[in-house]
Each structure stands twice: as structure tokens, then as C-alpha cells.
N, C-alpha and C positions, 0 to 999 in steps of 0.2 A: 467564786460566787460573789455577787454585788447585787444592791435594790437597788429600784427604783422606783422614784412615788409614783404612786394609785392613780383615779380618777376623785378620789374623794380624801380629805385630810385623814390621817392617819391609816393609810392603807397602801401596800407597798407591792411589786412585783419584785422577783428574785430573778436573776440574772445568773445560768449553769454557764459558765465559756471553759472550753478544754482549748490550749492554744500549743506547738510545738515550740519549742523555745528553742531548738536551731534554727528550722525555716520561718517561724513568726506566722504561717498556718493555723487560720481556725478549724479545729479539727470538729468540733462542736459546739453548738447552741440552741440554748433552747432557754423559757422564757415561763415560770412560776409563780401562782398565787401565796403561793407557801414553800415552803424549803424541810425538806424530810430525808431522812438515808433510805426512802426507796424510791422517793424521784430521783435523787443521786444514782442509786444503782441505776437505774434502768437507764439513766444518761449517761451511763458508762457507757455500758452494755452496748444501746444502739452505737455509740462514736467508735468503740472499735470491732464491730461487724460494719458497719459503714467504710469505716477507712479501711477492714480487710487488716486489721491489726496482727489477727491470728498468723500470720505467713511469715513475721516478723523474725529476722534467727536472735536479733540482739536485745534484752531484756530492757522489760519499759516499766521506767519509773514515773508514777504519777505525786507530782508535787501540789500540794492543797493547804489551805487556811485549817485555822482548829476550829473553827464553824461546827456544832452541834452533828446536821447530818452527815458529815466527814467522816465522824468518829464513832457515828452509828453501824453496829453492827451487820447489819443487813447489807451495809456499802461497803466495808472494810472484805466480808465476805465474799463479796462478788468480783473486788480487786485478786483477790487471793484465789478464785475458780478460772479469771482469765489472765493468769500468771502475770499480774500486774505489782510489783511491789509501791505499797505507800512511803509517802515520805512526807512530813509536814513541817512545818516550823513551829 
């Protein structure tokens, strides 16, 4: 997740990018006034029914910032219903 300024000084868009980091693949993006652990969930969510994640046989690790919504519950939660394990630095 990364900002970007506003239209107006002190005001910022939030930047969600999911990227594969074998094939360098945007898997997802998508583009926020604000940054929450339920705009995260749900930007899970859509990227891997989109990309048809669930068919996968080999176990997917999602690597993340310690960013606030990251570590919110409601996201970590939703990692763990689509057998995604976290991993952060």
C-alpha cells in the first residue's frame, strides 16, 4: 500500500497493489480515500476470486507492510477464511 497526494494540500489517496513476485503480475489494484482493514479485506477477496485463486493446489503467502489495516483484524481474518497465510516484515 502507498499515497498519493490529493487534489487539495494535505489530502491523500491510498494506493492497495497486490503484485506476484515470480511473474511481476499485477494481480490487483485498486485506488482509496482512506486505508482500513475492511477496504483491505474486501481487496483481498475480490483479487483472489478474480484471479480464480481458490483452484490453486500450492499454498499462498501474502507478503505486507505493518501498515495499520494490515494488522487489522477483519483483514487478517479474511487471509485465514481463504487459506492465505500472512507474512509481514
Amino acid at each position: 500500500m502507498s499515497w498519493l497526494p490529493g487534489p487539495a494540500r494535505g489530502t491523500w489517496f491510498y494506493l492497495y497493489l497486490m503484485m506476484d513476485v515470480c511473474s511481476r503480475k499485477i494481480v490487483g489494484h485498486e485506488v482509496y480515500e482512506n486505508e482500513t482493514g475492511e477496504l483491505g479485506r474486501d481487496f483481498i477477496e475480490k483479487a483472489y476470486w478474480r484471479e480464480h485463486l481458490a483452484c490453486r493446489k500450492k499454498p499462498l503467502v501474502l507478503h505486507f507492510d505493518n501498515g495499520s489495516p494490515m494488522k487489522a483484524a477483519t483483514f487478517l481474518e479474511k487471509l485465514y477464511d481463504l487459506g492465505i497465510m500472512p507474512s509481514n516484515s
